[in-house]
C-alpha positions in Angstrom: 18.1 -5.8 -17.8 18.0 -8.6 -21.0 18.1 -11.1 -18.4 15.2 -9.8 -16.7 13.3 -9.7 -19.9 14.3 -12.9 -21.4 13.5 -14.3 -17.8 9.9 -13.2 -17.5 9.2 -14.1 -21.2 9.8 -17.7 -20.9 8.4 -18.0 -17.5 5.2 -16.4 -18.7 5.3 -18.8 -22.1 6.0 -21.8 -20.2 2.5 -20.9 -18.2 0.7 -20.4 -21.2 1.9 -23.5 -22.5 0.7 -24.8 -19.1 -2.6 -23.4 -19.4 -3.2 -24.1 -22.8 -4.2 -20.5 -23.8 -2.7 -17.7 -25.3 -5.2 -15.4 -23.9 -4.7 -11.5 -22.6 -5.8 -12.4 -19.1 -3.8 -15.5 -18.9 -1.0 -13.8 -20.6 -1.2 -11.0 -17.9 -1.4 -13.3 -15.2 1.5 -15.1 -16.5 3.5 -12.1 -16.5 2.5 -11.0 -12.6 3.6 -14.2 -11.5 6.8 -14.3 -13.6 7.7 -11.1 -12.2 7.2 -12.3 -9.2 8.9 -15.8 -9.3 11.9 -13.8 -10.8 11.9 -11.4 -8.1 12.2 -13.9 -5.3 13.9 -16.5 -6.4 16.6 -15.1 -8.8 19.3 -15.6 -6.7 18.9 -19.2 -6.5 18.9 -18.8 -10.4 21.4 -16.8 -11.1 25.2 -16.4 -9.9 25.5 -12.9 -9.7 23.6 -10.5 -7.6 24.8 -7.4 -9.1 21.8 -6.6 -10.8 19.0 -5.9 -8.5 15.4 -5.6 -9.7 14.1 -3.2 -11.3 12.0 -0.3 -8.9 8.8 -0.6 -10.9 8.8 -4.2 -9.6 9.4 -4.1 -6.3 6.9 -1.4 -6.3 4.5 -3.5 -8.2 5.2 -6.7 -5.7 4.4 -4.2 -2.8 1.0 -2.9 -4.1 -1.1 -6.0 -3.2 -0.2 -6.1 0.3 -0.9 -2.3 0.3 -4.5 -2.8 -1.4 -5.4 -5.3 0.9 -4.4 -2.8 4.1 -6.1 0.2 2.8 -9.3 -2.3 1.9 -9.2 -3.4 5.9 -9.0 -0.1 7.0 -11.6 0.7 5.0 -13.7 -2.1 6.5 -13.1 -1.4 9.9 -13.4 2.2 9.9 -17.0 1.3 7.8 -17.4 -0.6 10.9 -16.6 1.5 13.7 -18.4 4.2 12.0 -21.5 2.3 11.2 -21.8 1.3 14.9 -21.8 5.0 16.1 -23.9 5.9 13.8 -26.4 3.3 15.2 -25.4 4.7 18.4 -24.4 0.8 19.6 -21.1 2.6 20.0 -20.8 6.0 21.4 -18.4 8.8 19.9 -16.0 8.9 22.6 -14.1 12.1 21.3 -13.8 13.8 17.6 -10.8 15.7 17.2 -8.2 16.8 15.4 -4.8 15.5 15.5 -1.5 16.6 14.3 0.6 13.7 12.2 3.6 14.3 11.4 5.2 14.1 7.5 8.4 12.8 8.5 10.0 11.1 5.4 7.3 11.2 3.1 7.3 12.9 -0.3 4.7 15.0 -1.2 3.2 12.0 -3.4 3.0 10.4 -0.4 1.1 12.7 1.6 -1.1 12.9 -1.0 -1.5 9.0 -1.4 -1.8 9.4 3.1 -4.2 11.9 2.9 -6.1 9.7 -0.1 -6.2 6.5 1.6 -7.2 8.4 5.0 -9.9 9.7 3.5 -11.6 6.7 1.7 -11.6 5.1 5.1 -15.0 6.5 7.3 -13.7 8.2 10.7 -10.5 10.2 9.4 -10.1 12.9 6.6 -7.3 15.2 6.1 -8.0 18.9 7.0 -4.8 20.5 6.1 -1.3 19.9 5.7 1.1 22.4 6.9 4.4 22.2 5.1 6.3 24.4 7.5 5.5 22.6 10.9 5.9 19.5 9.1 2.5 17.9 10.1 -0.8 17.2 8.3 -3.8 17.7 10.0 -6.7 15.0 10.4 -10.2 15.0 12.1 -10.7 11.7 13.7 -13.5 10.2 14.9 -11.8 8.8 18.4 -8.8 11.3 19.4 -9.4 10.1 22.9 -5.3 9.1 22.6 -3.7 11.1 20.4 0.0 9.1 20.4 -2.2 5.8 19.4 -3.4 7.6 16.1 0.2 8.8 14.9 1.6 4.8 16.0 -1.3 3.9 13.8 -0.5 6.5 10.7 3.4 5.7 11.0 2.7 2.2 10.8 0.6 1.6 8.3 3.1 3.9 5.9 6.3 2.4 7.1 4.7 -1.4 6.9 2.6 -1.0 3.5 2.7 2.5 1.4 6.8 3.6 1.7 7.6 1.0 -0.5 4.9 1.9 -2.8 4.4 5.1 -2.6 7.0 6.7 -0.6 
């Protein structure tokens, strides 16, 4: 864990150095990108593998690519909502559809049900603990399957390693 420590401190001074400021921002920035510099590239660096990276890490590495998912969902469904609201679109079939929890933690139903939510067109309803399935109104539950494919991807491909 020293390694890791001495590793992103002189990563992070050499890019202050670099910059020519010592300030919080850069200082922060240098930091995020020493973590991440150290994170893919230590075993070119170092010999042994036995140490892996820390959890908070990898976590922090895989919350960007999560923001930027939930901030295009939310984009879309703005869009697909906007345009049946200006009826240039029409509503094809609200409904509610059953999703199951499968490996997620409670945490990460909640951070589902959150994320769901913020987007327009989907909101959670209820989650039922002992069929193992959280409930959502959708907007379009003309196919069902395609909505559960959509929720299990977007948790296996950006939130499980986040927020599992």
């Amino acid at each position: 864990m020293s390694r890791f420590f001495i590793s992103i401190l002189c990563l992070t001074l050499i890019y202050a150095f670099t910059l020519g400021s010592f300030h919080p921002w850069d200082l922060l920035m240098g930091v995020l990108i020493s973590g991440s510099l150290y994170l893919f590239f230590r075993r070119y660096l170092f010999d042994d593998l036995a140490e892996p990276a820390p959890p908070w890490l990898r976590r922090m590495v895989a919350l960007m690519p999560f923001i930027g998912a939930v901030a295009g969902d939310i984009t879309r469904g703005t869009w697909q909502v906007m345009l049946i609201a200006l009826h240039l679109r029409p509503l094809k079939r609200a409904g509610l559809i059953a999703v199951p929890i499968e490996e997620r933690t409670p945490a990460g139903v909640a951070v589902t049900a959150l994320v769901t939510t913020l987007s327009p067109g989907a909101v959670l309803i209820d989650v039922d603990w002992q069929r193992q399935v959280m409930l959502f109104h959708v907007t379009d539950a003309s196919d069902p399957e395609a909505v559960r494919a959509k929720f299990n991807h977007f948790y296996r491909r950006y939130q499980r390693r986040v927020f599992p």
